[in-house]
mmCIF entry with sequence, helices, sheets and N, C-alpha, C, O atoms, coordinates in Angstrom:
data_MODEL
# 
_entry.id   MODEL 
# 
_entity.id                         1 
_entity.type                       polymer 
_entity.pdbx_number_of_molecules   1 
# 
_entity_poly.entity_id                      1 
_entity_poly.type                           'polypeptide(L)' 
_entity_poly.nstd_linkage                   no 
_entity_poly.nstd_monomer                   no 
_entity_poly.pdbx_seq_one_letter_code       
;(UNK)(UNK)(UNK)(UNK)(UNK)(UNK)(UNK)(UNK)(UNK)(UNK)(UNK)(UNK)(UNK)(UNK)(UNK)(UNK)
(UNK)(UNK)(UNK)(UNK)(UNK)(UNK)(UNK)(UNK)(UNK)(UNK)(UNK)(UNK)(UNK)(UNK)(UNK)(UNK)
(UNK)(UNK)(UNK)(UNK)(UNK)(UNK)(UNK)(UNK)(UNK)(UNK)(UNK)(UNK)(UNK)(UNK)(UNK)(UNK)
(UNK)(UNK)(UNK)
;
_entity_poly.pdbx_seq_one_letter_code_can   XXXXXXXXXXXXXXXXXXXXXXXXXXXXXXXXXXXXXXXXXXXXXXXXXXX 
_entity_poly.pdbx_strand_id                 A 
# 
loop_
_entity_poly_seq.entity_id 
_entity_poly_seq.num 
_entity_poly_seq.mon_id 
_entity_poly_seq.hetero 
1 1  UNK n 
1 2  UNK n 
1 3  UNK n 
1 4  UNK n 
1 5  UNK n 
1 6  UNK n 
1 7  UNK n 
1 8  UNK n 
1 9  UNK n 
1 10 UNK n 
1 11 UNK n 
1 12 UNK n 
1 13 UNK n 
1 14 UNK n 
1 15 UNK n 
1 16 UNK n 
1 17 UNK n 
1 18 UNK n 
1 19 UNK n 
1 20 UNK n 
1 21 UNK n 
1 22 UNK n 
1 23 UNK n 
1 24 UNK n 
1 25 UNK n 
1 26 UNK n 
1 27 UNK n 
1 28 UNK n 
1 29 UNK n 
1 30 UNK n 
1 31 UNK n 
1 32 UNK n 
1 33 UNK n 
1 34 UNK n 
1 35 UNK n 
1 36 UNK n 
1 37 UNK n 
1 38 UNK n 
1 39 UNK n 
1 40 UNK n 
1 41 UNK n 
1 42 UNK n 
1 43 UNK n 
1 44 UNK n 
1 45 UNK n 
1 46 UNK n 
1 47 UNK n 
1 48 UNK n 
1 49 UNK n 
1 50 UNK n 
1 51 UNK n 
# 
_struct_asym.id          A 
_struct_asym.entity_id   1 
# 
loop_
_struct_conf.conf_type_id 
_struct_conf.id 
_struct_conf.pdbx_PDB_helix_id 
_struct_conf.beg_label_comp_id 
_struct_conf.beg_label_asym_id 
_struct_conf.beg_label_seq_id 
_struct_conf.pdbx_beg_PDB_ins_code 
_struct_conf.end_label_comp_id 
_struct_conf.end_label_asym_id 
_struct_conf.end_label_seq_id 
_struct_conf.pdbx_end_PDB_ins_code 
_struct_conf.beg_auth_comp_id 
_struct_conf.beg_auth_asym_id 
_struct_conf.beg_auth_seq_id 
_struct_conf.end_auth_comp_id 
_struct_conf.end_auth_asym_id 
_struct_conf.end_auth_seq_id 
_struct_conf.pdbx_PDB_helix_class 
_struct_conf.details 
_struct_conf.pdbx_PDB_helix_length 
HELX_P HELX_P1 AA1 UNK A 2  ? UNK A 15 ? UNK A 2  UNK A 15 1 ? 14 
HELX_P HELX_P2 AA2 UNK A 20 ? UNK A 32 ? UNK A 20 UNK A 32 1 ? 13 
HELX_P HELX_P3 AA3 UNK A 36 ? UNK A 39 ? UNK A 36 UNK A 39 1 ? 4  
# 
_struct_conf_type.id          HELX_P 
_struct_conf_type.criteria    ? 
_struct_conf_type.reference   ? 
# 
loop_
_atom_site.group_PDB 
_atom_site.id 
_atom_site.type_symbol 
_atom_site.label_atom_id 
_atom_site.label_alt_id 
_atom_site.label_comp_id 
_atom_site.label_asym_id 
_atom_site.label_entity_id 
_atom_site.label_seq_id 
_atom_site.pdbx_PDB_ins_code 
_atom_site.Cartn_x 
_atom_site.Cartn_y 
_atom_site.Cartn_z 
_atom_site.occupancy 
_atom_site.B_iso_or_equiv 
_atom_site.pdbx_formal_charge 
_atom_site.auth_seq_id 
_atom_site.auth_comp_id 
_atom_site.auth_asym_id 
_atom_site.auth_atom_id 
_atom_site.pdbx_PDB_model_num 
ATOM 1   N N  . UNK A 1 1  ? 0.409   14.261  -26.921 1.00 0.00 ? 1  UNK A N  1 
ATOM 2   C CA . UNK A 1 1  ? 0.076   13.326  -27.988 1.00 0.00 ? 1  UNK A CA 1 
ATOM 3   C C  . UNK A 1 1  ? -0.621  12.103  -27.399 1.00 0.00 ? 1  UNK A C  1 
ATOM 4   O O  . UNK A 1 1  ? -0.677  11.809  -26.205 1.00 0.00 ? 1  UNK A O  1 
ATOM 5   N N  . UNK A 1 2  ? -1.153  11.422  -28.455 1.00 0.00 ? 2  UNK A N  1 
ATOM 6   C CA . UNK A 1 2  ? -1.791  10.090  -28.135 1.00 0.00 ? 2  UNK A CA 1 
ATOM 7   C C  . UNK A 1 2  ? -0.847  9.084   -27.422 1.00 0.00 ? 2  UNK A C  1 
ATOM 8   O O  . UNK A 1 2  ? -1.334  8.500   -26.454 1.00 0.00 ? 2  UNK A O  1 
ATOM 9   N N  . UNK A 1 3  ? 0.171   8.859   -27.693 1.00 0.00 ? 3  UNK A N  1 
ATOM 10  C CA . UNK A 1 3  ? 1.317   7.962   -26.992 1.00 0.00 ? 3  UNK A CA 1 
ATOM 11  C C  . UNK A 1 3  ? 1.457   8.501   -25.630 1.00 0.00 ? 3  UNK A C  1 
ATOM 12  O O  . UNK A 1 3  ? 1.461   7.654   -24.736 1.00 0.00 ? 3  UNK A O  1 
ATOM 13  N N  . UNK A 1 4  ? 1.593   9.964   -25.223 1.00 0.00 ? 4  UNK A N  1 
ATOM 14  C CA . UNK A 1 4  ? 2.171   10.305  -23.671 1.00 0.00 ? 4  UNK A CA 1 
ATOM 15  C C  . UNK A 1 4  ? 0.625   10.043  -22.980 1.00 0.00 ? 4  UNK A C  1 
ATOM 16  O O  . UNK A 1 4  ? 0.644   9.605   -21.830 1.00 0.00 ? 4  UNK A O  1 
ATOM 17  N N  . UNK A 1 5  ? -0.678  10.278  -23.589 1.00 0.00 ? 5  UNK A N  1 
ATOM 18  C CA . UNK A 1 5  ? -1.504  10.328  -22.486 1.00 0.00 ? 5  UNK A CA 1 
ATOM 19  C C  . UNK A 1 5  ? -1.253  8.525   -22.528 1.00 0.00 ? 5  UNK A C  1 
ATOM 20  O O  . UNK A 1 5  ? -1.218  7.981   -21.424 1.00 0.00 ? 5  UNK A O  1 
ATOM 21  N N  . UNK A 1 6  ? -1.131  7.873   -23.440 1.00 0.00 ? 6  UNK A N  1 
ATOM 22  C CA . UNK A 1 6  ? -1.243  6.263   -23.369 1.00 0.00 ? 6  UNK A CA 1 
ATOM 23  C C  . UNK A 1 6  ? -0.352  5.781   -21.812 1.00 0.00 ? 6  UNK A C  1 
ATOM 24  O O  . UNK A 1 6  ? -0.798  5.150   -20.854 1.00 0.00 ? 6  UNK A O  1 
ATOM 25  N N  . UNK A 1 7  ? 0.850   6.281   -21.998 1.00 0.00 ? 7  UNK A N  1 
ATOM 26  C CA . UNK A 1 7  ? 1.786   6.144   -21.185 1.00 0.00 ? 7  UNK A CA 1 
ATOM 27  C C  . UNK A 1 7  ? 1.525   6.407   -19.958 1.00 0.00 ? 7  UNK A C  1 
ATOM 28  O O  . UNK A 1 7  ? 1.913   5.791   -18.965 1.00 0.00 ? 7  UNK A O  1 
ATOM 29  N N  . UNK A 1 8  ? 0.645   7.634   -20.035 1.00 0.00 ? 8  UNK A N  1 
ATOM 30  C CA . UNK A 1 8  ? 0.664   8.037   -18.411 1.00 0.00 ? 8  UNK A CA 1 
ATOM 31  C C  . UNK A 1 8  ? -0.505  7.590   -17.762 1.00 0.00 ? 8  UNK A C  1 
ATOM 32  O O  . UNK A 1 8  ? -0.440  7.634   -16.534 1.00 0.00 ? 8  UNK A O  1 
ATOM 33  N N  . UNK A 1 9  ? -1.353  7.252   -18.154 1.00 0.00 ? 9  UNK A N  1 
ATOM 34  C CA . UNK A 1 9  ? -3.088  6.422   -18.309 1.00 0.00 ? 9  UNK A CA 1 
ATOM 35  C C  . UNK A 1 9  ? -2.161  4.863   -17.669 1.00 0.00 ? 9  UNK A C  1 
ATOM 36  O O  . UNK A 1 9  ? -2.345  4.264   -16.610 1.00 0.00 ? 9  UNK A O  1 
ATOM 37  N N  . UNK A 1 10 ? -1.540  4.680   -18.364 1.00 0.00 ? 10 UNK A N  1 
ATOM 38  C CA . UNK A 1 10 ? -1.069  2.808   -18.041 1.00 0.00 ? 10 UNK A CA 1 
ATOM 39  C C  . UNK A 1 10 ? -0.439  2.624   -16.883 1.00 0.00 ? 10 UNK A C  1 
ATOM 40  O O  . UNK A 1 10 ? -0.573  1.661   -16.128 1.00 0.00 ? 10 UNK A O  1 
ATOM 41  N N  . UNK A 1 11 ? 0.509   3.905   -16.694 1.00 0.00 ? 11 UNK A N  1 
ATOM 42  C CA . UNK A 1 11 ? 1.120   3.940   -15.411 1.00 0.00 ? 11 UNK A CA 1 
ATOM 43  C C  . UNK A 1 11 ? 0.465   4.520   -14.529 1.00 0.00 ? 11 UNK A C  1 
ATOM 44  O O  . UNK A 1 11 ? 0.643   4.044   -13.408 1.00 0.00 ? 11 UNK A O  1 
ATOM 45  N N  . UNK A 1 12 ? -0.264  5.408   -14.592 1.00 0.00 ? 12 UNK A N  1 
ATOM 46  C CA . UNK A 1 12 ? -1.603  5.503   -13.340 1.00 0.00 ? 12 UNK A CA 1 
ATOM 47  C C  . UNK A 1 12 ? -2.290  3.830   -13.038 1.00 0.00 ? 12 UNK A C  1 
ATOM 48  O O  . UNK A 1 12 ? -2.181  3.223   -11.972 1.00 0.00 ? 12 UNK A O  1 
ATOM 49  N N  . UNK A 1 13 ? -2.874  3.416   -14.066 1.00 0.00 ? 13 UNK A N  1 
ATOM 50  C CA . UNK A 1 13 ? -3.492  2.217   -13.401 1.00 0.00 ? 13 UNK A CA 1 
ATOM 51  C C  . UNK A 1 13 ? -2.956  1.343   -13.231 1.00 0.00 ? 13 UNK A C  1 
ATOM 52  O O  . UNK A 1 13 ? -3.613  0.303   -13.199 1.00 0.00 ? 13 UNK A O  1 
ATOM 53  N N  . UNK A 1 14 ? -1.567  1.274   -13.042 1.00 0.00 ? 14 UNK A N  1 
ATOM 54  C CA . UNK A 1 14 ? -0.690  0.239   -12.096 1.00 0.00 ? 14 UNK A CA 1 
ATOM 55  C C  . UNK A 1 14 ? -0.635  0.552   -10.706 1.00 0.00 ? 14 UNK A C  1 
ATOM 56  O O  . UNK A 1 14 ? -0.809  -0.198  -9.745  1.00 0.00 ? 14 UNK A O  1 
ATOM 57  N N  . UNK A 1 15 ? -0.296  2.099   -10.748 1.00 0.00 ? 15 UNK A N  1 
ATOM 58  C CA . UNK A 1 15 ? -0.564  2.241   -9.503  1.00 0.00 ? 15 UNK A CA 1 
ATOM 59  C C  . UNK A 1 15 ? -1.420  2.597   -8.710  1.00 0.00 ? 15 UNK A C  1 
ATOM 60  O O  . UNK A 1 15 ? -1.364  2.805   -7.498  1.00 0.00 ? 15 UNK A O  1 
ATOM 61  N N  . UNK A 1 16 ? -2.316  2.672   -9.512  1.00 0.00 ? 16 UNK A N  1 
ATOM 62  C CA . UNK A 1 16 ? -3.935  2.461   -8.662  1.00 0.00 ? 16 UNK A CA 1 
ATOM 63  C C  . UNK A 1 16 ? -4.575  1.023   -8.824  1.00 0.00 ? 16 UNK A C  1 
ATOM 64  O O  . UNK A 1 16 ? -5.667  0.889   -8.272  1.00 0.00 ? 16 UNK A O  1 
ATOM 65  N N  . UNK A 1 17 ? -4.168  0.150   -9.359  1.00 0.00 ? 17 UNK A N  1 
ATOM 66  C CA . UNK A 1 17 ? -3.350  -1.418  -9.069  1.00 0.00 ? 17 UNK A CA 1 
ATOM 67  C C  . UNK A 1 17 ? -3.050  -1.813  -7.991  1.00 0.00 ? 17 UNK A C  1 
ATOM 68  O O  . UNK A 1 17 ? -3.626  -2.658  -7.308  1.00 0.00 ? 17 UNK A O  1 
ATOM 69  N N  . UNK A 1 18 ? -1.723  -0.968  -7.673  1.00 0.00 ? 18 UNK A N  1 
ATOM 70  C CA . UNK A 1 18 ? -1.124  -2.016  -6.502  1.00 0.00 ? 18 UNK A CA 1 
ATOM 71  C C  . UNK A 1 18 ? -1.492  -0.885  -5.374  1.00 0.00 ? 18 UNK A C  1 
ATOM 72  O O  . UNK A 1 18 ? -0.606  -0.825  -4.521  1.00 0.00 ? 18 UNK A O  1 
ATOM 73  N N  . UNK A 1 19 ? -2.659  0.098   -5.134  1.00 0.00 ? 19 UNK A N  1 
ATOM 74  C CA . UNK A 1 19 ? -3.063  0.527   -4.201  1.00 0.00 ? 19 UNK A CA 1 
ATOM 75  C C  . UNK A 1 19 ? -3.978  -0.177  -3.967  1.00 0.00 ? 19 UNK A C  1 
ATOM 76  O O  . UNK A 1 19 ? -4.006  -0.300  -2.742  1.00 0.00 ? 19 UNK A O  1 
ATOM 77  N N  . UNK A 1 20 ? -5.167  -1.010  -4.638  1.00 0.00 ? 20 UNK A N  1 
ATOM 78  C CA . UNK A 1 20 ? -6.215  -1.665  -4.685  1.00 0.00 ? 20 UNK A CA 1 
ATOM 79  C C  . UNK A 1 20 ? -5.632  -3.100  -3.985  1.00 0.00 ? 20 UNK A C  1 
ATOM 80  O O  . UNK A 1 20 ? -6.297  -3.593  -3.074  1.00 0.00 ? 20 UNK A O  1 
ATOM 81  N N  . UNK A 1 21 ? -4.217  -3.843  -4.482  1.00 0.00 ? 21 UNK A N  1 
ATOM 82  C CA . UNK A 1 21 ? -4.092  -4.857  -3.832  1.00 0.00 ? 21 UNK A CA 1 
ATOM 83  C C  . UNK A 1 21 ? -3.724  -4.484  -2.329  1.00 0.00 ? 21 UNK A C  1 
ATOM 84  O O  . UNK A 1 21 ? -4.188  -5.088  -1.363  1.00 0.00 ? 21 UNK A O  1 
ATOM 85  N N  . UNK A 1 22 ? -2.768  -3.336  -2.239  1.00 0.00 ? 22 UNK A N  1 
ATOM 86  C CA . UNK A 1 22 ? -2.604  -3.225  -1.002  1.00 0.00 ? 22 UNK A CA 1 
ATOM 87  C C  . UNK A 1 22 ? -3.485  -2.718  0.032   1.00 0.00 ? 22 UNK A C  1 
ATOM 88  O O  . UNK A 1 22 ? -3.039  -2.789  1.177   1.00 0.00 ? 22 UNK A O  1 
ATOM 89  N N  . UNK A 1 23 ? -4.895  -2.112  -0.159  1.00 0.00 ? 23 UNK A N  1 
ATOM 90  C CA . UNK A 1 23 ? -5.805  -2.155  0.552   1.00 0.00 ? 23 UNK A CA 1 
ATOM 91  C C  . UNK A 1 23 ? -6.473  -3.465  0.763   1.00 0.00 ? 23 UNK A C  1 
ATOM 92  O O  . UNK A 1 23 ? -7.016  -3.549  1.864   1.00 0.00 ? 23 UNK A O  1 
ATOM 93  N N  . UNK A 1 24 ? -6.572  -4.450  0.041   1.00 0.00 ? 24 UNK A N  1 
ATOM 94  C CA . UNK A 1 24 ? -6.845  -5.563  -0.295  1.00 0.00 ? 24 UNK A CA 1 
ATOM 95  C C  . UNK A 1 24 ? -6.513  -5.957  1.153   1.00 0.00 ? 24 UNK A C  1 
ATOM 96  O O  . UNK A 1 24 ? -7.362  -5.932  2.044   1.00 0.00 ? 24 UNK A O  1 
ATOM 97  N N  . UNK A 1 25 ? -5.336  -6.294  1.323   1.00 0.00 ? 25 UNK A N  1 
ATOM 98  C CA . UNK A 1 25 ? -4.317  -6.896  2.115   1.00 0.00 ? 25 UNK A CA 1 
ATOM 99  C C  . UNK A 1 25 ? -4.685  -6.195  3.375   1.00 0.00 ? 25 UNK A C  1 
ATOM 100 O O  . UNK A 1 25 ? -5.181  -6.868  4.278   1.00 0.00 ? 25 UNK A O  1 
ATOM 101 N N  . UNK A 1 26 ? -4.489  -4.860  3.543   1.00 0.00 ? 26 UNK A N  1 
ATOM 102 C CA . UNK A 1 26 ? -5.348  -4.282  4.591   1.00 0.00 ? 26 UNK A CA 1 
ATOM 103 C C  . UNK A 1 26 ? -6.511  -4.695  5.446   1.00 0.00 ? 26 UNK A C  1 
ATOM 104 O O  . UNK A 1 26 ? -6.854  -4.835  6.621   1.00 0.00 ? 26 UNK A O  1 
ATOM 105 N N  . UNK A 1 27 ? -7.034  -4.844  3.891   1.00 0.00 ? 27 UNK A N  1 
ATOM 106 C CA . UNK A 1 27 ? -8.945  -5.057  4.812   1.00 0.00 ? 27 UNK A CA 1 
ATOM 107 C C  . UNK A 1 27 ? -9.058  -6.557  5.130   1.00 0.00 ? 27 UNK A C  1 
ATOM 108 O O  . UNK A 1 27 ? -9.959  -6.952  5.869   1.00 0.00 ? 27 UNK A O  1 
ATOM 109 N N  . UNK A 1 28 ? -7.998  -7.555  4.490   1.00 0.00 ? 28 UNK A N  1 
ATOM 110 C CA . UNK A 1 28 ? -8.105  -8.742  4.754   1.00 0.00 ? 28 UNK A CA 1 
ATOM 111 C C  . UNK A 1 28 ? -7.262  -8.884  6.631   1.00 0.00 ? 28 UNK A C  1 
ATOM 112 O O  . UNK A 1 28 ? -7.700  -9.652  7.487   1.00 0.00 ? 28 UNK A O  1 
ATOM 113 N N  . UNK A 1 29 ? -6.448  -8.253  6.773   1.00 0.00 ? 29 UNK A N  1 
ATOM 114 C CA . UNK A 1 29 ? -5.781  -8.137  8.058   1.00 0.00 ? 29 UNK A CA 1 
ATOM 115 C C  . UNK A 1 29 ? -7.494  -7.467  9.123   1.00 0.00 ? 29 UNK A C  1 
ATOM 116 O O  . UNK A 1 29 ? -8.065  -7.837  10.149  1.00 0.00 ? 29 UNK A O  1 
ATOM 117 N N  . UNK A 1 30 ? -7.566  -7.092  8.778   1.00 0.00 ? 30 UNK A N  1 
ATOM 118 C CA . UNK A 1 30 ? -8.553  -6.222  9.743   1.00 0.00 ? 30 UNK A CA 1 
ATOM 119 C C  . UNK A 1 30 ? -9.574  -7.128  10.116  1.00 0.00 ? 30 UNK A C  1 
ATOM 120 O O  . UNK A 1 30 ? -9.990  -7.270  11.266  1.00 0.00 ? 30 UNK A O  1 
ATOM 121 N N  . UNK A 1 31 ? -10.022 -7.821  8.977   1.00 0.00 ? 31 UNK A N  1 
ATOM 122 C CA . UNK A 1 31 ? -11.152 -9.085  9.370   1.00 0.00 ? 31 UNK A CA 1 
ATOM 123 C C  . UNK A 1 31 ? -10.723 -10.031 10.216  1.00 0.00 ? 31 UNK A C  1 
ATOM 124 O O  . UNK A 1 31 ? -11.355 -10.353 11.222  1.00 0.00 ? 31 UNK A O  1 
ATOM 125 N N  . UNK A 1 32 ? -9.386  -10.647 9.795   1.00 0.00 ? 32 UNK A N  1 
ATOM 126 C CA . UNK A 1 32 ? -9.273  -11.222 10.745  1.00 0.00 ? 32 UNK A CA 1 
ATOM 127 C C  . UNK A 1 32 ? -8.683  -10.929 11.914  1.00 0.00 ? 32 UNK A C  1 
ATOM 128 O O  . UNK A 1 32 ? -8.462  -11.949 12.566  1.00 0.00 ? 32 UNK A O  1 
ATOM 129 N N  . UNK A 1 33 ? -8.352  -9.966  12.419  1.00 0.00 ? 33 UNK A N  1 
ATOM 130 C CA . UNK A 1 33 ? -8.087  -8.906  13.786  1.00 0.00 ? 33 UNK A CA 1 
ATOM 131 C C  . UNK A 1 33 ? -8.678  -7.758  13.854  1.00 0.00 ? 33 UNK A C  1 
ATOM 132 O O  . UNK A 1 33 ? -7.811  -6.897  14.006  1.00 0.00 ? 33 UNK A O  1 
ATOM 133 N N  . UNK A 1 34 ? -9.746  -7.295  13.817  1.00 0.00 ? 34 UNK A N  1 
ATOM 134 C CA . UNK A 1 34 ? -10.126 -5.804  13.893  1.00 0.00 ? 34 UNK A CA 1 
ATOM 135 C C  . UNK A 1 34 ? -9.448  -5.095  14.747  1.00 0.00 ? 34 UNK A C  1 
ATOM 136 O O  . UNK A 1 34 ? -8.909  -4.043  14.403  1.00 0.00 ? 34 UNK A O  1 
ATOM 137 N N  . UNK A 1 35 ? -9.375  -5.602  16.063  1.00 0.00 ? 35 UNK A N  1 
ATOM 138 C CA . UNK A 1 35 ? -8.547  -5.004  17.369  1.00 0.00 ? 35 UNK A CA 1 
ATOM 139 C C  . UNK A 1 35 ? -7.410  -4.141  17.009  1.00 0.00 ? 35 UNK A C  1 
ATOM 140 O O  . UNK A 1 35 ? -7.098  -2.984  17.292  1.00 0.00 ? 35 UNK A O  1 
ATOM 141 N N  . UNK A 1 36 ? -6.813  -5.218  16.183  1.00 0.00 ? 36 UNK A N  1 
ATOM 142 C CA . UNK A 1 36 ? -5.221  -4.456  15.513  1.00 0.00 ? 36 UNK A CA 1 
ATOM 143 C C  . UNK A 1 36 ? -5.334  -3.161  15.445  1.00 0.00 ? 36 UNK A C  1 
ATOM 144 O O  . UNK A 1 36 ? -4.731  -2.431  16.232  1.00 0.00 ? 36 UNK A O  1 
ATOM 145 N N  . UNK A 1 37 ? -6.239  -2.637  14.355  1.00 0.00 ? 37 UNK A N  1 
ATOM 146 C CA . UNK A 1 37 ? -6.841  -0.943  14.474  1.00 0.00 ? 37 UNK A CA 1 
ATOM 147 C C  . UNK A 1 37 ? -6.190  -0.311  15.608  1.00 0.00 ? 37 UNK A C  1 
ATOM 148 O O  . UNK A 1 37 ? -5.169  0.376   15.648  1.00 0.00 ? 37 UNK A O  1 
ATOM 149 N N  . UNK A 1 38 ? -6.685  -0.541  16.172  1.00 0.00 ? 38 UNK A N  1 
ATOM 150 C CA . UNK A 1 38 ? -6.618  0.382   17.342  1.00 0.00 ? 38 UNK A CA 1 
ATOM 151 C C  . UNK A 1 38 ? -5.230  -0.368  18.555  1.00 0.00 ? 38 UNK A C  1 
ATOM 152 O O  . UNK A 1 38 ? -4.472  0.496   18.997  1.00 0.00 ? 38 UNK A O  1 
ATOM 153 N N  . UNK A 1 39 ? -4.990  -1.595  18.953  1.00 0.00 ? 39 UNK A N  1 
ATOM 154 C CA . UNK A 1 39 ? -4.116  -1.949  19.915  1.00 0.00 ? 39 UNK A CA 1 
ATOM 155 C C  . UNK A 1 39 ? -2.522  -2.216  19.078  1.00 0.00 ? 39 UNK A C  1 
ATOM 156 O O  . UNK A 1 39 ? -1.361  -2.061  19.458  1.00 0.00 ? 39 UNK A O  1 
ATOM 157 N N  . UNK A 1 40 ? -2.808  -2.435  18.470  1.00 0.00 ? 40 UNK A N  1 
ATOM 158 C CA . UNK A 1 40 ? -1.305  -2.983  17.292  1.00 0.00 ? 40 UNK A CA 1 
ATOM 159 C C  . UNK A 1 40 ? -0.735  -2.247  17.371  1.00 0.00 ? 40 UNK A C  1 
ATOM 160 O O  . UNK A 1 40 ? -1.126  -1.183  16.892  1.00 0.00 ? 40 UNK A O  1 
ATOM 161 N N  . UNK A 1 41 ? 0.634   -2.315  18.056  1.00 0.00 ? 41 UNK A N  1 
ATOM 162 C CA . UNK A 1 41 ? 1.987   -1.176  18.008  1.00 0.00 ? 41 UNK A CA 1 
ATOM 163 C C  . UNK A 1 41 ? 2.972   -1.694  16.871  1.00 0.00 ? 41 UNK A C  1 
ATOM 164 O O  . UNK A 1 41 ? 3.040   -2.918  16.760  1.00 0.00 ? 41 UNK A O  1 
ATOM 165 N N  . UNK A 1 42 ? 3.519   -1.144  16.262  1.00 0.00 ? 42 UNK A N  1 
ATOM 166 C CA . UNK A 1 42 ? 4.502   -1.495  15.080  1.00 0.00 ? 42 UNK A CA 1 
ATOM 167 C C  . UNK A 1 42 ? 5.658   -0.412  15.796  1.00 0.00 ? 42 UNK A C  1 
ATOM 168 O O  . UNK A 1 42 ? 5.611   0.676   16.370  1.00 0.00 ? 42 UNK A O  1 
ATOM 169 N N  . UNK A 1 43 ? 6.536   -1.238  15.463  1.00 0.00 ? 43 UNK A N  1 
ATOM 170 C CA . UNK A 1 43 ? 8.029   -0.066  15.876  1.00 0.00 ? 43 UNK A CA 1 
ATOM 171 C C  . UNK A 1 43 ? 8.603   0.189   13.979  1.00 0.00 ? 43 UNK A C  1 
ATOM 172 O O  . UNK A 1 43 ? 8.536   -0.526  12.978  1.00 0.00 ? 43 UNK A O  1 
ATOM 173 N N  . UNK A 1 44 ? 9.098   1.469   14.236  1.00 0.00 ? 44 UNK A N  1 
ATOM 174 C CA . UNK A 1 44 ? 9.505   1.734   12.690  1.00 0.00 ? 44 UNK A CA 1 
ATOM 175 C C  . UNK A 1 44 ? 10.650  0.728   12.684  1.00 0.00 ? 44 UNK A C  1 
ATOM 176 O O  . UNK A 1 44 ? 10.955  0.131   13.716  1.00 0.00 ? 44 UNK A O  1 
ATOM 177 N N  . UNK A 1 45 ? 11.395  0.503   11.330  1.00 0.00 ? 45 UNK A N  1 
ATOM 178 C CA . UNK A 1 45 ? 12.381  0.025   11.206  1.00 0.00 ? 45 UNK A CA 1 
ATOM 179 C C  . UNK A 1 45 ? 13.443  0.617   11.111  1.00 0.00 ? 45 UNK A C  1 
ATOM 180 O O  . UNK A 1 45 ? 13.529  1.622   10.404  1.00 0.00 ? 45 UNK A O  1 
ATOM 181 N N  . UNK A 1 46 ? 14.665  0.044   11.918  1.00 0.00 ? 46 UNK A N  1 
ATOM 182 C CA . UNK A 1 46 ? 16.162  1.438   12.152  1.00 0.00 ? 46 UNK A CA 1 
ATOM 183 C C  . UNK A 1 46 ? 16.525  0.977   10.665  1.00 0.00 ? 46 UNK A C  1 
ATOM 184 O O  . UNK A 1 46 ? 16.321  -0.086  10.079  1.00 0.00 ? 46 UNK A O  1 
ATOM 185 N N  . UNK A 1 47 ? 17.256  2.398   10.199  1.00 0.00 ? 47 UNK A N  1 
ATOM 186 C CA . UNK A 1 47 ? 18.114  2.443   9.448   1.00 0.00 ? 47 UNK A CA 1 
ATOM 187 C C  . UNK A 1 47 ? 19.371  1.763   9.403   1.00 0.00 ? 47 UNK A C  1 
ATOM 188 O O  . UNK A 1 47 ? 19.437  0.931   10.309  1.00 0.00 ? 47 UNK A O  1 
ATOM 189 N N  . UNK A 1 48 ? 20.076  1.794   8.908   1.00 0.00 ? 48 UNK A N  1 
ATOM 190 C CA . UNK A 1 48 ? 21.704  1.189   8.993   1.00 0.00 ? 48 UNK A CA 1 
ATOM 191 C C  . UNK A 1 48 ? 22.139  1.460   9.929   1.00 0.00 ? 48 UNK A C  1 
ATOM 192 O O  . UNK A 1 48 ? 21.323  2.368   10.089  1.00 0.00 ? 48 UNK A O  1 
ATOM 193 N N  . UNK A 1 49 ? 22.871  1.538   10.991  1.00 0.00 ? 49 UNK A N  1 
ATOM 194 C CA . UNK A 1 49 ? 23.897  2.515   11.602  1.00 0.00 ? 49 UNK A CA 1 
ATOM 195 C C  . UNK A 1 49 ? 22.913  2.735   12.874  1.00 0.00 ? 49 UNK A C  1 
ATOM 196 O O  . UNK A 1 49 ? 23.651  2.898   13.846  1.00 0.00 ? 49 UNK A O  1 
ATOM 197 N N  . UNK A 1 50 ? 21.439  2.814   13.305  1.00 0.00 ? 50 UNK A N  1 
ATOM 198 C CA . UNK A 1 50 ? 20.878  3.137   14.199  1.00 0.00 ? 50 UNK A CA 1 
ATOM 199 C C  . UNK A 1 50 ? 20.252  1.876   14.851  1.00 0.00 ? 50 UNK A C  1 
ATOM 200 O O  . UNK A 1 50 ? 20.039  0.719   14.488  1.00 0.00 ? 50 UNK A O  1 
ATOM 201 N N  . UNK A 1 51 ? 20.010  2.759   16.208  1.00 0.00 ? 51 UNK A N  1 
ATOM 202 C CA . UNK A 1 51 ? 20.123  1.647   17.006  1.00 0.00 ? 51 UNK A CA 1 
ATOM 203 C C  . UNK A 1 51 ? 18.973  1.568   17.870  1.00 0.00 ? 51 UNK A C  1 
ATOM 204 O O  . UNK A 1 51 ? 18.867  0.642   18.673  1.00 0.00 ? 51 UNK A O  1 
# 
């Protein structure tokens, strides 16, 4: 029906929304460090209990 595609149309473009800001945020990091790309180590984050 007209209501479920409404629904699912609105909630797609939220989250193709907050993929757009979060590339955003991305490409704004990169300008000002390109290096990062490639040298930037990130350690995952432990869970509860791990160490």
């Amino acid at each position: 029906t007209y209501d479920d595609i409404k629904a699912s149309l609105m909630q797609n473009l939220e989250l193709f929304k907050r993929v757009l800001i979060e590339s955003n945020i991305l490409i704004e990091n990169l300008q000002n460090s390109p290096a990062d790309l490639i040298f930037k180590e990130t350690k995952p984050k432990l869970g509860p209990g791990e160490k």
